[in-house]
TINUPA-624108 format. One record per residue (C-alpha): residue number from 1; x, y, z. Coordinates in steps of 0.02 Angstrom, whole numbers. Layout:
NUM, X, Y, Z
...
***
This chain:
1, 13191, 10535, -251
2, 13291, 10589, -121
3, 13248, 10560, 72
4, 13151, 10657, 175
5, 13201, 10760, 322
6, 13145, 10683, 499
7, 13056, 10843, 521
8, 12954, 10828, 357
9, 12921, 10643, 407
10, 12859, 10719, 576
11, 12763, 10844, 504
12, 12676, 10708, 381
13, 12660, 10581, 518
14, 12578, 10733, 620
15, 12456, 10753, 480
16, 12392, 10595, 459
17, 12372, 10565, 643
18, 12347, 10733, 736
19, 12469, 10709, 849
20, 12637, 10778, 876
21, 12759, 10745, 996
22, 12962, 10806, 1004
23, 13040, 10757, 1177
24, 13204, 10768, 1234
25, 13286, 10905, 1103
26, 13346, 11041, 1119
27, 13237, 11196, 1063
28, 13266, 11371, 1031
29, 13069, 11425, 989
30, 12914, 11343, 974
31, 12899, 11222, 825
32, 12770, 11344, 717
33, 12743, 11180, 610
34, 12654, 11090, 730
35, 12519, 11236, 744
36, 12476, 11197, 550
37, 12417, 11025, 572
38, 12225, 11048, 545
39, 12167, 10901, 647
40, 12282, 10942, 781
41, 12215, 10831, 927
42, 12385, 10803, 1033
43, 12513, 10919, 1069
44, 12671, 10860, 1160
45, 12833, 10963, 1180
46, 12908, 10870, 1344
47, 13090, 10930, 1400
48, 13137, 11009, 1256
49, 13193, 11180, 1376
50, 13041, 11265, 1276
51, 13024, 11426, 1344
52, 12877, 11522, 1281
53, 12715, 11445, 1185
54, 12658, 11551, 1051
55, 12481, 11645, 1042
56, 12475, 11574, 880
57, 12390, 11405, 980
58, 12220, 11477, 964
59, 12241, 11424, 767
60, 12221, 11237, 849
61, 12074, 11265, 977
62, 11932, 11180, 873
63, 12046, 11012, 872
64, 12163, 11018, 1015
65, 12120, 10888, 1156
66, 12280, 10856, 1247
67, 12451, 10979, 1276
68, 12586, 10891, 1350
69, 12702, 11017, 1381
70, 12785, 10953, 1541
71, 12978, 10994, 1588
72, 13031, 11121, 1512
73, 13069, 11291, 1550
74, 12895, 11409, 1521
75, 12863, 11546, 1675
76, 12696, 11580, 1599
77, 12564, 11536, 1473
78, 12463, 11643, 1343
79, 12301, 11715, 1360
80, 12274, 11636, 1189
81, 12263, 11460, 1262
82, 12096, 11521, 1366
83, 12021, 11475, 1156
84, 12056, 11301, 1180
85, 11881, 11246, 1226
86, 11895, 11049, 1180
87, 12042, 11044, 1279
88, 12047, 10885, 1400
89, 12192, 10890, 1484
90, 12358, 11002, 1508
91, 12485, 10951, 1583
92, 12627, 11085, 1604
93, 12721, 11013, 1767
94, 12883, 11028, 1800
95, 12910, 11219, 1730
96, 12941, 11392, 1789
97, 12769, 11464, 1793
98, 12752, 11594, 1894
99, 12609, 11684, 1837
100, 12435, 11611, 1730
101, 12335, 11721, 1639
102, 12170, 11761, 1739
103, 12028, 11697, 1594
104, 12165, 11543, 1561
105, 12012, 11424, 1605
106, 11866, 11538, 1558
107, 11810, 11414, 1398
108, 11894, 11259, 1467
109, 11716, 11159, 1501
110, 11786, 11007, 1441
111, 11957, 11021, 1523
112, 11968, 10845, 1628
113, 12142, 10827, 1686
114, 12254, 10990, 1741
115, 12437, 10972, 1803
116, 12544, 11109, 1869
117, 12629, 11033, 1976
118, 12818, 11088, 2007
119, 12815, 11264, 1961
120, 12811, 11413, 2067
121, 12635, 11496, 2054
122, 12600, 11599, 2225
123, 12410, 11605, 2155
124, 12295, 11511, 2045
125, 12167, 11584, 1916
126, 11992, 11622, 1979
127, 11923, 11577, 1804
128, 11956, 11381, 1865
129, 11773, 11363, 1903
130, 11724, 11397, 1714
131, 11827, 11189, 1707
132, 11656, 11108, 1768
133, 11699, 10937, 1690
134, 11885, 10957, 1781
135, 11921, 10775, 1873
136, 12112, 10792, 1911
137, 12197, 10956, 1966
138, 12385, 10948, 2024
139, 12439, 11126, 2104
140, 12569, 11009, 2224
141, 12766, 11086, 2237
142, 12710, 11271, 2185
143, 12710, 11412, 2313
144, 12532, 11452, 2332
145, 12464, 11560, 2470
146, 12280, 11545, 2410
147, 12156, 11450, 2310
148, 12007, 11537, 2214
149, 11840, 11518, 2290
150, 11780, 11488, 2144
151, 11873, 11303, 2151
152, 11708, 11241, 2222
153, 11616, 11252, 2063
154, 11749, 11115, 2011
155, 11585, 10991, 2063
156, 11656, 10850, 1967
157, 11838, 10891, 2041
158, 11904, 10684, 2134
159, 12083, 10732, 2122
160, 12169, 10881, 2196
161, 12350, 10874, 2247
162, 12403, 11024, 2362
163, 12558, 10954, 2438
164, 12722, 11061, 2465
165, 12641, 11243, 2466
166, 12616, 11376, 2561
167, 12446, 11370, 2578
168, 12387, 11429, 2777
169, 12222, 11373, 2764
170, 12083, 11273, 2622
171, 11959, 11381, 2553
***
């Protein structure tokens, strides 16, 4: 009986609950183990200088409800994540994103919260205004020049933090 390795506790923990969370280490790649937990309902990977999220995160889009992925060091995001339609909130501040794929929204219906806040996106993606239940949107501290008309269709949309851009006029 010997004792297990904090990452198989993690992973078993992970299991049981669907959620996993690493903050504050130091990683190198994507932890691939987290993207076998069936019931995957939590993702959170929070300054751990991550720097790329795998397209393997489709394998999690029947489960995955929240993606905490906040401070670390990601300029841009998969096309792969456009899968996740139970999705409820993202929150990726405090990054290097540049650039978001253009369908990144496109089956996010139930996407609530959205924070990308802190990064340095010049433009957002039109496919926003597929997020119909989105409540909270936090574009504040990027370097946008422009919003997406299609923002309006955002009809249940309270929250939207624009501060610290570039941004010459609202849509």
């Amino acid at each position: 009986m010997g004792n297990k390795s904090t990452k198989q506790q993690r992973f078993e923990n992970a299991s049981k609950t669907g959620v996993f969370s690493l903050e504050d280490k130091h990683l190198t790649s994507f932890p691939s183990d987290a993207l076998k937990i069936e019931a995957l309902r939590m993702l959170t990977i929070e300054n751990c200088g991550l720097s790329k999220i795998p397209s393997d995160i489709a394998k999690v889009s029947n489960t995955l409800q929240r993606a905490k992925l906040a401070r670390n060091k990601l300029k841009t995001l998969p096309e792969a994540m456009a899968s996740l339609s139970n999705l409820q909130q993202l929150d990726v501040k405090q990054n290097q994103i540049s650039d978001l794929p253009p369908i990144l929204f496109a089956n996010m219906a139930n996407l609530k919260e959205a924070y990308f806040g802190q990064n340095l996106l010049t433009s957002f993606p039109p496919s926003i205004g597929s997020a119909t239940s989105l409540k909270v949107l936090d574009l504040s501290n990027n370097k946008l020049l422009s919003l997406p008309p299609s923002l309006s269709l955002c009809a249940s949309l309270q929250d939207l933090l624009l501060n610290a851009n570039a941004l010459p006029s609202l849509p």
